[in-house]
N, C-alpha and C positions, 0 to 999 in steps of 0.2 A: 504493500500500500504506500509508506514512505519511500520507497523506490520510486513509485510513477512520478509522485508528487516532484520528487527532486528532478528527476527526466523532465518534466511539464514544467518547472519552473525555468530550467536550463534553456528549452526550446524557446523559450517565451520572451528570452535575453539576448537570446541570440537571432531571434527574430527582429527584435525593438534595434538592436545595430545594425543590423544588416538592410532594414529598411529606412533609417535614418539616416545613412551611408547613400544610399541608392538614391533617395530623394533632394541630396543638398540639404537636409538639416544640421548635420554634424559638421562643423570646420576643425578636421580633426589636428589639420599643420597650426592654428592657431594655438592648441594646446601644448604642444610640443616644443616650438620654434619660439623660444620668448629671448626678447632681447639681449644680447652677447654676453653686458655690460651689466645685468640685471638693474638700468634703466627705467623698466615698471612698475617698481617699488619704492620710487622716490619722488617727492613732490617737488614741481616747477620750482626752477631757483633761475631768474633771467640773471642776467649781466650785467644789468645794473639796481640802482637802488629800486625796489619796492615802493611801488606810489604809496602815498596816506591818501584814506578816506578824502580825501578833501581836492583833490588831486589825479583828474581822468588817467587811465591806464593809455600809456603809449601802444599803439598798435602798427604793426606795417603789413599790406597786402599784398602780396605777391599779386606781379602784371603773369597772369597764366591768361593761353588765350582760350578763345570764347569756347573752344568743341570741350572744354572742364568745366564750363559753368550755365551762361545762355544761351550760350549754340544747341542745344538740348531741348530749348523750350520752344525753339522754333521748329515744332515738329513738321510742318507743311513747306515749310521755306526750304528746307534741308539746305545744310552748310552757309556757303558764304562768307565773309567778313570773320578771320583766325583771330582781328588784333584783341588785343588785352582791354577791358574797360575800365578805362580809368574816371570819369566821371560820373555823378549822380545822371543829368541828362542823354549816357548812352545807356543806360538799365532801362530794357525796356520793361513794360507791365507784366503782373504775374499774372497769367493768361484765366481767364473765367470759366468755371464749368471743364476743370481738367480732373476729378474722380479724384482716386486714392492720392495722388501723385501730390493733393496739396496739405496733407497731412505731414508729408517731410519738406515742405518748405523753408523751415528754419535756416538753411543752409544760402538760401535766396536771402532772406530777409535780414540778414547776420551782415551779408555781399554790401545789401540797401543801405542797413545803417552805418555802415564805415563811410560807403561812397556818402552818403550824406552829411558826414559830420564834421566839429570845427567850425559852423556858425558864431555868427558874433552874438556872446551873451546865452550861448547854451550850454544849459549846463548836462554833463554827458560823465557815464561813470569809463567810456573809452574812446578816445579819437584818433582817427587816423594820422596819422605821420609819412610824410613822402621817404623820408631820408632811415634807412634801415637799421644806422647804427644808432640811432638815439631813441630805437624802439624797446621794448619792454615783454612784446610777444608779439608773434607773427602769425596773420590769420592766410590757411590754405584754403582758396577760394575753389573748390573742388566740390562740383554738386554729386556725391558721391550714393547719396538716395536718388536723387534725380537719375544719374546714370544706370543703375539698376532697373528702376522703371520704363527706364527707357530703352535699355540695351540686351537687359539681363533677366526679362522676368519671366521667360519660362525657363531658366537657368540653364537648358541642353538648346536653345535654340543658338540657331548659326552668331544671331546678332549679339549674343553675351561676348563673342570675340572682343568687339570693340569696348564693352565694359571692362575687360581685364586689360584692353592696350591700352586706355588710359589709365592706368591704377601704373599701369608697366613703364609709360610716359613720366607720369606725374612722381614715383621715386627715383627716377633718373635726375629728371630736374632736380627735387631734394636734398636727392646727395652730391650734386655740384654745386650745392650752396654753401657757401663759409659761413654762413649762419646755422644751418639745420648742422655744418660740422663744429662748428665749437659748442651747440650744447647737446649735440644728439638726438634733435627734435624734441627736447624736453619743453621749451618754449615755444611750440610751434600747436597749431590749435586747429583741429582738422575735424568737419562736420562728418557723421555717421552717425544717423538717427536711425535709418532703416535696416534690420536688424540684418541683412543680406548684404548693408552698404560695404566696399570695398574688402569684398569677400576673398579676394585671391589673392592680395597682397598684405589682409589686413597686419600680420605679424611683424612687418616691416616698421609699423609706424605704430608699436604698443608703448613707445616712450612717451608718444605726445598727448597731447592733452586735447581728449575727445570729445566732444559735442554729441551727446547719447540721447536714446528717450527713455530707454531701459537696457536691463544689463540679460535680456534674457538668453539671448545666444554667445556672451562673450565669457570669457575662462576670463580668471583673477589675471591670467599673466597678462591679459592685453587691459581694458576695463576696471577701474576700482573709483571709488565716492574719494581716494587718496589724491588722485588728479585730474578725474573727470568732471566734465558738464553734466547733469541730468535738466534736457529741456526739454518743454511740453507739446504735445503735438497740437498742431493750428488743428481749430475744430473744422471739421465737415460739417458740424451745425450751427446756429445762432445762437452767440451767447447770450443766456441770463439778464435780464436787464430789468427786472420787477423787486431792488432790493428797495428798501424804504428806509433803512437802519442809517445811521450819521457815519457809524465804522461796521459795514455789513462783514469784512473779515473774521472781525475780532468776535462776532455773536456767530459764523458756523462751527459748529464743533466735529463735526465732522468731514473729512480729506477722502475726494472720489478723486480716480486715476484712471484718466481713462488713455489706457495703454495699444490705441489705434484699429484702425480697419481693415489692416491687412489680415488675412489669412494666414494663422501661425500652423505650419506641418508638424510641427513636434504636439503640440496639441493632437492634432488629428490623429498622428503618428499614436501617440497617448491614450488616445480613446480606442482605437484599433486593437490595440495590445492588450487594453481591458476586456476589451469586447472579448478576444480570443482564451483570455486567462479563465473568465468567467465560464465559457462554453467548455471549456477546457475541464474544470474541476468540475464540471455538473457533471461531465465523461466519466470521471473519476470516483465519484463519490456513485454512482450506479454500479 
């Protein structure tokens, strides 16, 4: 009797890998492959002094051109115009009525507000700086959700090629920078909201400091609340707007998370496995 059990359990593990494997849920080099230098276990230290509160964070943006950022959003135009966008007036709109795709927008909007900032008399907790060495941290303007959606979303389709050549572009640039080499990407701040984003090279870039929504597909060595962003996904619905309260914050007591619309496979993956364990022992116990 404890024999089968043990058989039926075994099969049942070895099913839940072998189908997590087959599907792209596992990224099993990211568990493996952690930085040379054990780099992922240390928090941001830039180069220079540490702003105070009172005092915008220095930022610089790398000119990457457009096929890593809006070249992507111009899904009907296809290509065109490579150069790099340097001002607020070349951002074009985030396009209306685009589905899942605007849930990882962050990575847009993050682009918007550098390119927008530095006004006279705003007050900002980060502003853009043209001149690199007098930055503080350097944002990689790499739509890295965007490119999955766009490149890579049935994961075996032809077009994922081009989501992995830029992932393959974009550390090449990287590492001819004397900035991403004097601190090893540790100040360097790269958007992956979408739990798939920059899935073939993610290992490459577990030193920097990632712009997450959640930690649900990433190993400790790449991912940790030690150096990471946790940022919220832009609603697909209309927000709330019936509070009446002077400080509506301070009177919810309770925190919903709403952790997006994609279709998670380990989920599914997860229910499957139940489903078979269940049918399994009813086998078993007859």
């Amino acid at each position: 009797m404890y024999g089968k059990a043990i058989v039926s359990l075994a099969f049942i593990i070895l099913l839940l890998i072998s189908f997590s494997l087959f599907i792209g849920t596992v990224d099993i080099r990211s568990y493996f492959f952690a930085s040379p230098d054990g780099a992922h276990n240390l928090p941001c230290t830039p180069t220079h002094t540490q702003s105070s509160p009172s005092v915008p964070l220095k930022v610089y943006m790398y000119d990457l051109p457009r096929r890593f950022n809006i070249g992507m959003m111009q899904w009907k135009k296809g290509g065109g115009d490579d150069t790099p966008v340097r001002t607020a007036e070349e951002l074009p709109r985030w396009p209306v009525n685009v589905g899942v795709r605007k849930q990882h927008s962050v990575e847009y909007w993050l682009m918007a507000s550098l390119l927008g900032s530095g006004g006279e008399g705003e007050e900002r907790e980060a502003v853009r700086v043209l001149d690199p060495e007098i930055a503080e941290a350097y944002f990689v303007p790499f739509f890295s959700s965007l490119s999955f959606n766009t490149h890579g979303r049935n994961m075996t389709d032809p077009e994922t090629e081009k989501d992995r050549q830029l992932q393959v572009d974009l550390i090449d640039f990287l590492q001819n920078s004397k900035y991403w080499q004097r601190s090893g990407g540790r100040d360097h701040v790269i958007p992956m909201t979408h739990p798939n984003a920059f899935r073939f090279l993610r290992q490459l870039v577990n030193a920097s400091i990632l712009i997450v929504a959640d930690f649900g597909r990433y190993p400790k060595s790449l991912s940790t609340l030690s150096k990471d962003v946790v940022s919220p996904y832009v609603h697909n619905v209309d927000s709330f707007k019936d509070d009446d309260l002077l400080d509506p914050f301070e009177s919810r007591k309770t925190l919903l998370f709403f952790r997006g619309n994609t279709v998670r496979k380990d989920v599914c993956v997860l229910l499957l496995v139940m489903s078979i364990s269940f049918k399994t022992s009813g086998l078993m116990s007859r």
